[in-house]
C-alpha positions as CSV (number, residue, x, y, z in Angstrom):
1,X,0.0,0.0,0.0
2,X,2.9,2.9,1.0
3,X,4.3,1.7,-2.3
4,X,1.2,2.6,-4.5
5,X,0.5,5.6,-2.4
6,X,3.7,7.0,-3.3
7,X,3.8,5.9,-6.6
8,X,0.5,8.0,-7.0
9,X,2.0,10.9,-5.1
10,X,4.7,11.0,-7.6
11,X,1.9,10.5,-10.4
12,X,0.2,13.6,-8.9
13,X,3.4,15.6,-8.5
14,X,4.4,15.1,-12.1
15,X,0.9,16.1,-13.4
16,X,0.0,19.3,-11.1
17,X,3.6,20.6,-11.0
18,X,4.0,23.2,-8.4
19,X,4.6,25.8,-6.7
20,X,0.8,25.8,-5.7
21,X,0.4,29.1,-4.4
22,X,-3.0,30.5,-3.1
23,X,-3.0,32.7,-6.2
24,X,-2.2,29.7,-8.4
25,X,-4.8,27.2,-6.9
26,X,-7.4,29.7,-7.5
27,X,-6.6,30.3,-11.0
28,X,-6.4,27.2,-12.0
29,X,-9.6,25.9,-10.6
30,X,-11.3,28.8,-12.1
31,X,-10.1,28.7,-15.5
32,X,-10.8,24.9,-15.3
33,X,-14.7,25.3,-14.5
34,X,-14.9,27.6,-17.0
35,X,-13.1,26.1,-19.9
36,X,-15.5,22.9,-18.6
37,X,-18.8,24.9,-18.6
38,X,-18.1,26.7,-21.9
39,X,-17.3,23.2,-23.5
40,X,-20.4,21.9,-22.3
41,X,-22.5,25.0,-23.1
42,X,-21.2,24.8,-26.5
43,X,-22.2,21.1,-26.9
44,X,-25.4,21.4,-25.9
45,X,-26.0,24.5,-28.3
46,X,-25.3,21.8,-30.5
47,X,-27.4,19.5,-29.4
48,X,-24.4,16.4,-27.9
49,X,-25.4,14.2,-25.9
50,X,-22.0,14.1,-24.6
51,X,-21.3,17.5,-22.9
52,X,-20.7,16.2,-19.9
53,X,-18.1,13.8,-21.0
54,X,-16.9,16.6,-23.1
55,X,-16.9,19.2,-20.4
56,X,-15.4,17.2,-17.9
57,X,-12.3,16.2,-20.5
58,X,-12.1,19.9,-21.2
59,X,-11.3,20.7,-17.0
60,X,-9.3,18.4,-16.7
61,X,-6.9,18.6,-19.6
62,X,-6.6,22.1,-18.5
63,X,-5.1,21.5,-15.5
64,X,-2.7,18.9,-17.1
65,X,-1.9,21.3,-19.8
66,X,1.1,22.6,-17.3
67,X,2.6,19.5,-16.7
68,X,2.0,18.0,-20.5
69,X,1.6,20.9,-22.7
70,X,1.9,18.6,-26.0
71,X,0.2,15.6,-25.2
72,X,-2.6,18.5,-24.2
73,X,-1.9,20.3,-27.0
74,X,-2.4,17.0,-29.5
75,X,-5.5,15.8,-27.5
76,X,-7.1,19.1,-27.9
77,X,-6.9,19.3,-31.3
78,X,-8.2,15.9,-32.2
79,X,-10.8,16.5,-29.8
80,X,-11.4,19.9,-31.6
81,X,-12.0,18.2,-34.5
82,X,-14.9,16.7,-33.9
83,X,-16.6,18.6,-30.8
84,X,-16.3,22.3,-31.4
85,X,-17.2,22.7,-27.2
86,X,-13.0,22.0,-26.9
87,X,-12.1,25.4,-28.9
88,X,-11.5,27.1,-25.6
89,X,-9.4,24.5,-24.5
90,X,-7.4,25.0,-27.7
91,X,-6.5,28.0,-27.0
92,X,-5.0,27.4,-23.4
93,X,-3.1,24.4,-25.0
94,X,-1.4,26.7,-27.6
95,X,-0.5,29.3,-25.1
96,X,0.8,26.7,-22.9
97,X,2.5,24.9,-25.3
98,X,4.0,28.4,-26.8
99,X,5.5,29.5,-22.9
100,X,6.5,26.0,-21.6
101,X,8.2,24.3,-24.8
102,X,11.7,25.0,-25.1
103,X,13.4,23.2,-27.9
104,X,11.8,24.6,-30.9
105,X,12.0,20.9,-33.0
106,X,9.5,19.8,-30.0
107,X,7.6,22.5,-30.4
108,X,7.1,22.6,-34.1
109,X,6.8,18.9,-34.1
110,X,3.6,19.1,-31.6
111,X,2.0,21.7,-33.4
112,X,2.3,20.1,-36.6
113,X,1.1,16.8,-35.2
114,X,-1.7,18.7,-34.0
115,X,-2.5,20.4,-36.8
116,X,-2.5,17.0,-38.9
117,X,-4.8,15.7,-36.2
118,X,-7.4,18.1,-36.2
119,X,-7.4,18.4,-39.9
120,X,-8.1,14.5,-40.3
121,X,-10.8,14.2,-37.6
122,X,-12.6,17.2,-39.2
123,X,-12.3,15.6,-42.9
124,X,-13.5,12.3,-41.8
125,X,-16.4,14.1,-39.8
126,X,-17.3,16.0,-42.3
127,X,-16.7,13.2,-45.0
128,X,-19.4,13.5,-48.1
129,X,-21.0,16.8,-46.9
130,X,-17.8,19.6,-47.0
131,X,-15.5,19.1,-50.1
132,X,-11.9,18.4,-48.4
133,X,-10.2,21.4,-49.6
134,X,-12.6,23.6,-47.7
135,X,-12.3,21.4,-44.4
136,X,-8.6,21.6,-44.7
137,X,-8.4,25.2,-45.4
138,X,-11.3,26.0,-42.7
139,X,-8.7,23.7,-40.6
140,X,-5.7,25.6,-41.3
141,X,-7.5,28.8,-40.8
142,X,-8.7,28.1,-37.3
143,X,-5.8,26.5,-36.3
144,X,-3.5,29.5,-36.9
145,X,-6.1,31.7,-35.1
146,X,-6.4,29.4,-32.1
147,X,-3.8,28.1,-31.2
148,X,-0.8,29.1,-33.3
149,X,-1.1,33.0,-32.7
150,X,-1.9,32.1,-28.7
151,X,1.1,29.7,-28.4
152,X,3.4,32.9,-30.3
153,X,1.6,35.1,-27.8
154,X,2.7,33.3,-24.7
155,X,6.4,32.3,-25.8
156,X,6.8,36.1,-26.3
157,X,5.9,36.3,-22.9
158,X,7.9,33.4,-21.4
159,X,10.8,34.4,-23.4
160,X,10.6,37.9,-22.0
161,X,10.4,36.9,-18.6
162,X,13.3,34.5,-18.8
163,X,15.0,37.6,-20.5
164,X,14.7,39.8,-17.7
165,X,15.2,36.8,-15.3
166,X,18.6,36.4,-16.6
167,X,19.3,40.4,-16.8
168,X,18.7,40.7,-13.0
169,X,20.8,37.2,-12.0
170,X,23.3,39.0,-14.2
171,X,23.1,42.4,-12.8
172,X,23.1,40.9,-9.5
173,X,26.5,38.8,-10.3
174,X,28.3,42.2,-11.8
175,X,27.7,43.9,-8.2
176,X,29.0,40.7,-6.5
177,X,32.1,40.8,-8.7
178,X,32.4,44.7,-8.4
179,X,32.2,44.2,-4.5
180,X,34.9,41.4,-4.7
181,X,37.2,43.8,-7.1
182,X,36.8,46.4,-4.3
183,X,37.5,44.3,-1.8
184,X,40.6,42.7,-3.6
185,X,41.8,46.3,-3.7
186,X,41.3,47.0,-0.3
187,X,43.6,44.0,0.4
188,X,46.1,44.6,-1.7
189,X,46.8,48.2,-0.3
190,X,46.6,46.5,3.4
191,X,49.7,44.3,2.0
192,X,51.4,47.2,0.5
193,X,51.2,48.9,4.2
194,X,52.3,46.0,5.2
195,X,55.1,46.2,3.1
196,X,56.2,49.8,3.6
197,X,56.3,49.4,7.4
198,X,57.9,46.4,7.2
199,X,60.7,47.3,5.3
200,X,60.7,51.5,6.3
201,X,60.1,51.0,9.8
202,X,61.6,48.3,10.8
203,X,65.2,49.1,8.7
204,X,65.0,52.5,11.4
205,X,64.0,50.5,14.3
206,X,67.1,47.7,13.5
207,X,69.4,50.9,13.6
208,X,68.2,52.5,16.5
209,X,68.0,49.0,18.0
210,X,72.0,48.8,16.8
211,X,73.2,52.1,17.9
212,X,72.1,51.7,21.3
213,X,73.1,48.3,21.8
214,X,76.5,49.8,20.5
215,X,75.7,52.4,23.1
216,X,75.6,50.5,25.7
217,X,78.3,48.9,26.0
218,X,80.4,51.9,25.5
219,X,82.6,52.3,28.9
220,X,83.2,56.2,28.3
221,X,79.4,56.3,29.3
222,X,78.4,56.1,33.0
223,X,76.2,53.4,34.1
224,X,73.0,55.4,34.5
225,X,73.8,56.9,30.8
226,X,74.3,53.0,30.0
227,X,70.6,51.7,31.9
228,X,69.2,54.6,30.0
229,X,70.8,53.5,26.8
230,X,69.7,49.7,27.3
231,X,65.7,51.1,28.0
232,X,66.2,52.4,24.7
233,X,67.5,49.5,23.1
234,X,65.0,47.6,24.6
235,X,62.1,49.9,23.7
236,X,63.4,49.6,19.7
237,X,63.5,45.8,20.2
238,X,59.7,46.1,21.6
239,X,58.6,48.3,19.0
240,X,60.1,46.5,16.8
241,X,58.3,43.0,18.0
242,X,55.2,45.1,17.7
243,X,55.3,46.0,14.4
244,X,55.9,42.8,13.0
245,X,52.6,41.5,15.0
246,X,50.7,43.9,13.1
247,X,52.7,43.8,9.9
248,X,51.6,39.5,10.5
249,X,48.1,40.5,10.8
250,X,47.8,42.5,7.5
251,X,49.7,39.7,5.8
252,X,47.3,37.3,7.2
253,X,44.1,39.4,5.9
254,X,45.4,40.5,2.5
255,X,47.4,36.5,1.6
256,X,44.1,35.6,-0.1
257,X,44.9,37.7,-3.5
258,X,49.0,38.8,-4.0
259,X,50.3,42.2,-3.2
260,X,50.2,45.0,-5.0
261,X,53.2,46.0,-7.5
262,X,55.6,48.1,-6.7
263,X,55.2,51.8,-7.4
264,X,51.2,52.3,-6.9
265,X,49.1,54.0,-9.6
266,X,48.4,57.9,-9.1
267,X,47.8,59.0,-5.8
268,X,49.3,56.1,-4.2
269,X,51.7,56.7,-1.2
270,X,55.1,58.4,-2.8
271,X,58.6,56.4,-2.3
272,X,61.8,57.4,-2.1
273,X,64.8,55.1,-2.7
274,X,65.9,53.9,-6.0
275,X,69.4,52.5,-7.0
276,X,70.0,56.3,-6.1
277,X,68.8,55.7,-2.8
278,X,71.4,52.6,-2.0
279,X,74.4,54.7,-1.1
280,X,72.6,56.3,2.0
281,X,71.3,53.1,3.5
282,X,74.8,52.0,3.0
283,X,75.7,55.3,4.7
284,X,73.3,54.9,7.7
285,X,74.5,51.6,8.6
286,X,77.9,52.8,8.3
287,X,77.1,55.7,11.1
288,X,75.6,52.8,13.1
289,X,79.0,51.3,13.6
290,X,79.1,49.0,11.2
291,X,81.6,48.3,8.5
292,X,79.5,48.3,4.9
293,X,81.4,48.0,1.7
294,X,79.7,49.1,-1.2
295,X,80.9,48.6,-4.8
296,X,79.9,48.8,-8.6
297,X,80.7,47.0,-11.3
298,X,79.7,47.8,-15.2
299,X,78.2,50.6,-16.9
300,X,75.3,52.2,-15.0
301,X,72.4,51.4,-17.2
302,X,68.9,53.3,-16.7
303,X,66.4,50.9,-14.8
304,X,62.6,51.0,-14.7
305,X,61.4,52.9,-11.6
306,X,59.9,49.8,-10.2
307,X,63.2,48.0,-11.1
308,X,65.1,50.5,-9.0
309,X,62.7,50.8,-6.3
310,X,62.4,46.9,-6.2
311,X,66.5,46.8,-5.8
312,X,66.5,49.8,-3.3
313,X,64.0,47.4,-0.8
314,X,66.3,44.3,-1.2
315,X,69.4,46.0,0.1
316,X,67.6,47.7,2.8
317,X,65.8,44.1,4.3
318,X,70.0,42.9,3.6
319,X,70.8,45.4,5.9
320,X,68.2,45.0,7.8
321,X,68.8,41.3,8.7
322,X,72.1,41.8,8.8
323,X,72.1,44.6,11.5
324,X,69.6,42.0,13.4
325,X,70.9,38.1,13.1
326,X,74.6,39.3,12.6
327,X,75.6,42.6,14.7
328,X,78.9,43.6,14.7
329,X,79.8,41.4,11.2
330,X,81.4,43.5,8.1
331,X,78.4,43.5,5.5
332,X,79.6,43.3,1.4
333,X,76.9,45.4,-0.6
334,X,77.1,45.1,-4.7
335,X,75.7,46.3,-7.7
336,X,76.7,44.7,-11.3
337,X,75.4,46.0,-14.3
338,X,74.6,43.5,-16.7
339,X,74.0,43.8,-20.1
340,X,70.4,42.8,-19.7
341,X,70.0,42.5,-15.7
342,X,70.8,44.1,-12.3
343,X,72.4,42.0,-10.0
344,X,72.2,43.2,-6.4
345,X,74.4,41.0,-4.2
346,X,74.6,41.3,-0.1
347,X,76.5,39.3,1.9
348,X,78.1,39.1,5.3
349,X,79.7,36.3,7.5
350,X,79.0,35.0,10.9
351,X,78.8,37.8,13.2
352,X,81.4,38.0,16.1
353,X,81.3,37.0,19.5
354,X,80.7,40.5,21.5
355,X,83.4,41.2,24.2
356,X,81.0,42.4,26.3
357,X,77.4,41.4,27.1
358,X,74.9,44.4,27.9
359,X,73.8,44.5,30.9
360,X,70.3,43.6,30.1
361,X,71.3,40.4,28.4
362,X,71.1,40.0,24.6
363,X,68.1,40.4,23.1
364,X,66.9,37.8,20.9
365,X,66.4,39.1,17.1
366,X,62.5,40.1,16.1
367,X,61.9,37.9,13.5
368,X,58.1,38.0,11.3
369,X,59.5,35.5,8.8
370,X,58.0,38.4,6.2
371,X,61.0,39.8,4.5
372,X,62.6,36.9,2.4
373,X,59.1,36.5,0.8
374,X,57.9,40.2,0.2
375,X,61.7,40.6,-1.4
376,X,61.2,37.6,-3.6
377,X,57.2,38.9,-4.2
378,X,58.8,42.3,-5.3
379,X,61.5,41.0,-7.7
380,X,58.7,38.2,-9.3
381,X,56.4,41.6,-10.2
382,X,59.2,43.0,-11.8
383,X,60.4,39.5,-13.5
384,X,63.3,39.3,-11.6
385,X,64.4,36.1,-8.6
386,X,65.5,36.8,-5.3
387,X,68.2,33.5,-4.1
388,X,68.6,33.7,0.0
389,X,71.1,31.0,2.1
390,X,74.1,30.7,4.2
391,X,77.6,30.8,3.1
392,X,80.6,28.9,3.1
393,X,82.1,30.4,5.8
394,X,78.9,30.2,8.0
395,X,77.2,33.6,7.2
396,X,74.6,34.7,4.9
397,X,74.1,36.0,1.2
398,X,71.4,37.5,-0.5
399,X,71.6,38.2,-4.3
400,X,68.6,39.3,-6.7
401,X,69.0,39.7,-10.4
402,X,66.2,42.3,-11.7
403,X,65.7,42.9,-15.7
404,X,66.1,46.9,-16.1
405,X,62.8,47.0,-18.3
406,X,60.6,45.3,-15.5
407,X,58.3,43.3,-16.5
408,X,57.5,44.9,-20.0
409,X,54.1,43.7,-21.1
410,X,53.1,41.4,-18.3
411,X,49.4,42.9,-16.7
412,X,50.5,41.8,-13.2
413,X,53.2,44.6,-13.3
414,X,51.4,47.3,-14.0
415,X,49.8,48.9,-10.9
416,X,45.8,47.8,-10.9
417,X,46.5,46.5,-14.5
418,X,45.2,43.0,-12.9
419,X,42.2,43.7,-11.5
420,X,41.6,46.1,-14.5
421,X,42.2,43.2,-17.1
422,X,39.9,40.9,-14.4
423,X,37.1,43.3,-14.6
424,X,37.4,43.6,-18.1
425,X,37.3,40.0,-18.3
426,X,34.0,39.3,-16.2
427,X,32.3,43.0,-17.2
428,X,32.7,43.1,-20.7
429,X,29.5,44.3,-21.9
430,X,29.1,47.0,-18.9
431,X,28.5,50.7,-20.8
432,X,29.2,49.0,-24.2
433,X,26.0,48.1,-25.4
434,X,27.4,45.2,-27.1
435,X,25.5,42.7,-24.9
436,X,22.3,44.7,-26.0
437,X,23.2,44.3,-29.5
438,X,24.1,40.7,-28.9
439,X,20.8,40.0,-26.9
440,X,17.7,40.3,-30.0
441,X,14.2,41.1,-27.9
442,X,12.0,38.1,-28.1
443,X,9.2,40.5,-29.4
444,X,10.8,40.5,-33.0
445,X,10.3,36.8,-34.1
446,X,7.0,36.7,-32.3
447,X,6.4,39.6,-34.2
448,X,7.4,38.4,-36.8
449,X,5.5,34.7,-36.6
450,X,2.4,37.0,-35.6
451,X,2.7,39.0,-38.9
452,X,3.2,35.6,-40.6
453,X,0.2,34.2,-39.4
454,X,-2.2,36.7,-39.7
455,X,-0.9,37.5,-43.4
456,X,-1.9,33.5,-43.9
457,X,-5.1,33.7,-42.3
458,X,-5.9,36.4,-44.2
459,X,-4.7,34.8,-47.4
460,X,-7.3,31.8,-46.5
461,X,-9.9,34.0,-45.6
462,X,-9.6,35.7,-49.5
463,X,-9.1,31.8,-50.6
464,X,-12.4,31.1,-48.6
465,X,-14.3,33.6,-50.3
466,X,-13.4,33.3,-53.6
467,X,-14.0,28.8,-52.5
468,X,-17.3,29.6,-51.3
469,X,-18.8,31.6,-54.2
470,X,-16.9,29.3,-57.1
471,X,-19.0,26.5,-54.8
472,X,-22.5,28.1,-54.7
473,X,-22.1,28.8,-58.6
474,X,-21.5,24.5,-58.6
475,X,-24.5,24.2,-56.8
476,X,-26.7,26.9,-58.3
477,X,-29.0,26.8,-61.8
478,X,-29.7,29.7,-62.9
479,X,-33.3,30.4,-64.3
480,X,-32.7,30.6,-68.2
481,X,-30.7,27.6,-68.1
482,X,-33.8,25.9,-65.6
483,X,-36.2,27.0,-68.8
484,X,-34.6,25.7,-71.1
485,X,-34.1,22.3,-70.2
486,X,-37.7,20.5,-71.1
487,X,-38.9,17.4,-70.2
488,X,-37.9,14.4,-72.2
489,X,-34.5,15.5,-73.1
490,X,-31.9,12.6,-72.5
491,X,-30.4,12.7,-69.1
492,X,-26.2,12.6,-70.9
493,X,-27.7,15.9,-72.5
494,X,-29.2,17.3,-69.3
495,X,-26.3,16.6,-67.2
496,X,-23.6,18.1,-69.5
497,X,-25.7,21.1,-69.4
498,X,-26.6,21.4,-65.5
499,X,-23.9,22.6,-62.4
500,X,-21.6,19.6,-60.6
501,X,-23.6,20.6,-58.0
502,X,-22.3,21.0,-54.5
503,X,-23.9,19.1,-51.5
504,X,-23.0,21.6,-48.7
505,X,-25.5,23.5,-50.1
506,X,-28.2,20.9,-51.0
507,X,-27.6,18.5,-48.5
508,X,-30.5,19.7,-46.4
509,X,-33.0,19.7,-49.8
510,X,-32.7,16.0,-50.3
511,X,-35.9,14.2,-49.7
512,X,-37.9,17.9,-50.1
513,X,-41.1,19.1,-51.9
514,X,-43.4,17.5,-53.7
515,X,-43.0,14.0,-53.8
516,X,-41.1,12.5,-56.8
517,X,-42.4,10.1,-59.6
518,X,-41.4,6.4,-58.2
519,X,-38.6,4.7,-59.1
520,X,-37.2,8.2,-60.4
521,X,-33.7,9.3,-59.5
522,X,-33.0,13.2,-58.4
523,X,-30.8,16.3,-58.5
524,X,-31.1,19.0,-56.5
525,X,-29.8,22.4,-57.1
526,X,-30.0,26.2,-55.8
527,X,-32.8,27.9,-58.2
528,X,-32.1,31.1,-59.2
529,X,-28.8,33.3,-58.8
530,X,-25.7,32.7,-55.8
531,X,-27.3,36.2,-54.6
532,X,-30.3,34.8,-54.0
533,X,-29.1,32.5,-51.4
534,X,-31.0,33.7,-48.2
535,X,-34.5,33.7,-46.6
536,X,-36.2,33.8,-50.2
537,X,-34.1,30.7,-51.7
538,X,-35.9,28.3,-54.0
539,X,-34.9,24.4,-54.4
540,X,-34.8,23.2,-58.6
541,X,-35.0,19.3,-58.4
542,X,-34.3,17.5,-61.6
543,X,-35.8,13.7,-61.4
544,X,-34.2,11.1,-64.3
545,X,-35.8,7.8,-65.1
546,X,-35.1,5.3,-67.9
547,X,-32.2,7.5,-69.3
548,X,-34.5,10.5,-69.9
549,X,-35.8,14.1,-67.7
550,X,-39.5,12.7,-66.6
551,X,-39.7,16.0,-64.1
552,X,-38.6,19.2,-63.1
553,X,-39.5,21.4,-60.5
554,X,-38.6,24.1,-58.7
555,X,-40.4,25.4,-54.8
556,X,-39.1,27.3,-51.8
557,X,-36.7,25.8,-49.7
558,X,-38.8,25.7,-46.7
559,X,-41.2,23.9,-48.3
């Protein structure tokens, strides 16, 4: 039992698809009693005995016509055919059909099937009473009007909707992505603080941090000039610590995208430093104490300003590292002018043991673990490599080779020029109109199918007319010829001379008047002229017996 229950649940699912809102339920159950009730009005204008079957099919293929729109569509053709109650639901099925059909081979295919289904219950309906060219024109007529031009009606509409369904899901994707380029922007400029203060800050902070510790153990300085002196050191070493906690945390926030290029686009914070700029770091970290040797080999070659800024940072984070994990060692600072590189080259070896210990201890070095990569970030923006290890002789060496045109064409080193290329990328169409262009309205071909149809219609109507009066002049005999066609006159004679005659017009005259001579066989024509068909129409009946005309007659139609 729970097995067929859910099978029917499915069943029911699949035929009533949802969502049934309160607004849908109603509208369906209306529009299904009164497709039903004019179905079954309509059939019982025309005198069926089956309008209840008929209106009862009608409701309920409405409600299925969601679910099923060309098994609908194909039933309510064929039943269109033969009981014109269903026209209403013809319409529905076409304009259901139209909005819920996708592929257009489907489509076409169902309303083609349909078509060839109505057209072939009609002619077999009206078999011996309508010639078939007029059913199948009426057919084709009727079928464009009621359910071709309803079903290019509602794709217009379903297309439209989908149309602006997809404009809004796309609008609402651009502002996502906008928000995300913002936001990636916002990060890099956190990591390009990060940066600064990093390698700024913390190359002043390792020579203060230097200076007093050379300070302090300076023995031409009394001891309280010494404690103050080693508060000082140990206030740089703090601030130092600091600083690389919250240089960590911007790392941490902006490592999800990479940092920004060096030199920032207009209005970006302005940097000093250069291959220009090398001499007086080497010069500051000479007046710290320390022995730096500085030297240039080649021909000075003009760099790109990201190429000089990007070898100006390396040799200040040498220094830097140098002043912390190796105080006191002679530091080897060099610049060689390739022919199509700049090699900067840092080295110093292992620092000396200190002949005297300050009297606050020695101060481990402040280490973020930040430099190395932010070095080797800023020469891999440039196209250049960044190579970091110990020596030989147990100290350290740090050598960078940087190309003096930069990156050249590469978008990632051109400040923004990624995120520019990105939102180019994803936004392509935004202020362009391109995607308009791109994008034809739906209204045009269901314009255009409209205009087709109606010109077709219109063609059948003018093909109906001319059908009609060319069959009423079949059917008709006009008075002179009715006069001079006497009695006696061989019946081969008579009937070369009389109409083909046309039994959707005399069908209902058979049987009529007078009664004929027995064992006579008769014709039965319009009297008069095709105006005269009307209120005031006379029947001529032309009775043949043994080869010859025995009787003619002609009375009112109504008689």
């Amino acid at each position: 039992m729970d097995a067929i229950a859910k099978a029917w649940s499915r069943a029911v699912r699949a035929a009533l698809p949802g969502p049934w809102r309160p607004w849908t339920v109603a509208r369906e159950a209306v529009g299904a009693l009164l497709v039903g009730a004019l179905a079954a009005l309509i059939e019982v204008v025309s005198h069926t005995c089956l309008w209840p079957v008929v209106g009862l099919g009608a409701a309920v293929l409405f409600l299925l016509r969601r679910a099923l729109p060309s098994t609908v569509l194909l039933l309510a053709a064929g039943a269109c055919g033969w009981f014109g109650g269903t026209l209403p639901l013809l319409v529905f099925a076409g304009w259901s059909a139209g909005a819920r059909v996708r592929r257009v081979g489907v489509l076409a295919g169902s309303f083609a099937g349909a078509f060839l289904l109505t057209t072939a219950v009609s002619v077999v309906k009206e078999a011996g009473s309508t010639p078939i060219k007029l059913t199948i024109g009426l057919s084709l007529g009727g079928f464009l009007l009621i359910a071709v031009l309803p079903a290019l009606w509602g794709r217009y509409r379903a297309q439209r909707r989908a149309l602006l369904d997809a404009l809004r899901e796309r609008n609402e994707q651009l502002l996502r992505e906008r928000a995300m380029v913002a936001h990636q922007a916002r990060l890099r400029e956190r990591h390009r603080i990060a940066q600064d203060m990093h390698d700024s800050l913390g190359h002043q902070l390792a020579l203060i941090s230097v200076h007093s510790g050379a300070l302090e153990v300076d023995r031409t300085l009394s001891d309280r000039q010494r404690e103050a002196v080693g508060v000082l050191r140990l206030a740089a070493v703090t601030a130092m610590r600091e600083l690389r906690e919250v240089v960590g945390v911007l790392h941490d926030e902006s490592s999800a995208r990479e940092p920004a290029p060096v030199g920032g686009p207009a209005g970006a914070t302005v940097r000093t430093g250069g291959t220009e700029g090398i001499e007086k770091l080497v010069e500051s970290s000479r007046a710290a104490g320390t022995t730096v040797s500085f030297g240039e080999d080649g021909e000075r070659r003009p760099a790109a300003a990201s190429v000089g800024q990007a070898a100006y940072r390396i040799v200040q984070e040498a220094l830097t590292n140098a002043h912390k994990h190796a105080p006191g060692a002679p530091i080897s600072v060099a610049l060689r002018y390739e022919p199509d590189a700049l090699v900067v080259e840092v080295a110093n070896p292992r620092a000396p043991e200190p002949a005297e210990v300050p009297a606050g201890g020695r101060v481990a070095p402040v280490s973020g673990g930040q430099g190395l990569t932010g070095l080797r970030e800023r020469a891999r923006l440039v196209g250049g490599m960044v190579h970091a290890g110990p020596t030989a002789e147990a100290g350290f060496r740090l050598a960078a080779v940087l190309p003096y045109e930069g990156a050249g064409g590469d978008p990632a080193a051109a400040p923004g020029a990624e995120e520019e290329a990105w939102v180019r990328d994803v936004l392509p169409e935004v202020g362009s109109g391109s995607g308009d262009r791109r994008r034809r309205s739906p209204a045009i071909g269901c314009a255009v199918g409209g205009v087709v149809v109606l010109l077709t219609v219109l063609g059948l109507l003018v093909w109906g007319v001319v059908a009609f009066i060319g069959a009423a002049g079949d059917a008709t005999v006009p008075r002179g010829l009715y006069d001079s066609l006497q009695e006696g006159t061989p019946e081969a004679e008579v009937g070369g001379r009389l109409p083909i005659g046309n039994s959707l017009f005399t069908q209902d005259y058979e049987g009529s008047g007078p009664t004929p001579p027995a064992g006579s066989s008769c014709r039965y024509f319009v009297y008069g002229t095709t105006g005269g068909l009307g209120s005031e129409e006379e029947v001529a009946r032309f009775c043949f017996k043994d080869g010859v005309l025995l009787e003619k007659q002609h009375y009112p139609a109504r008689s």
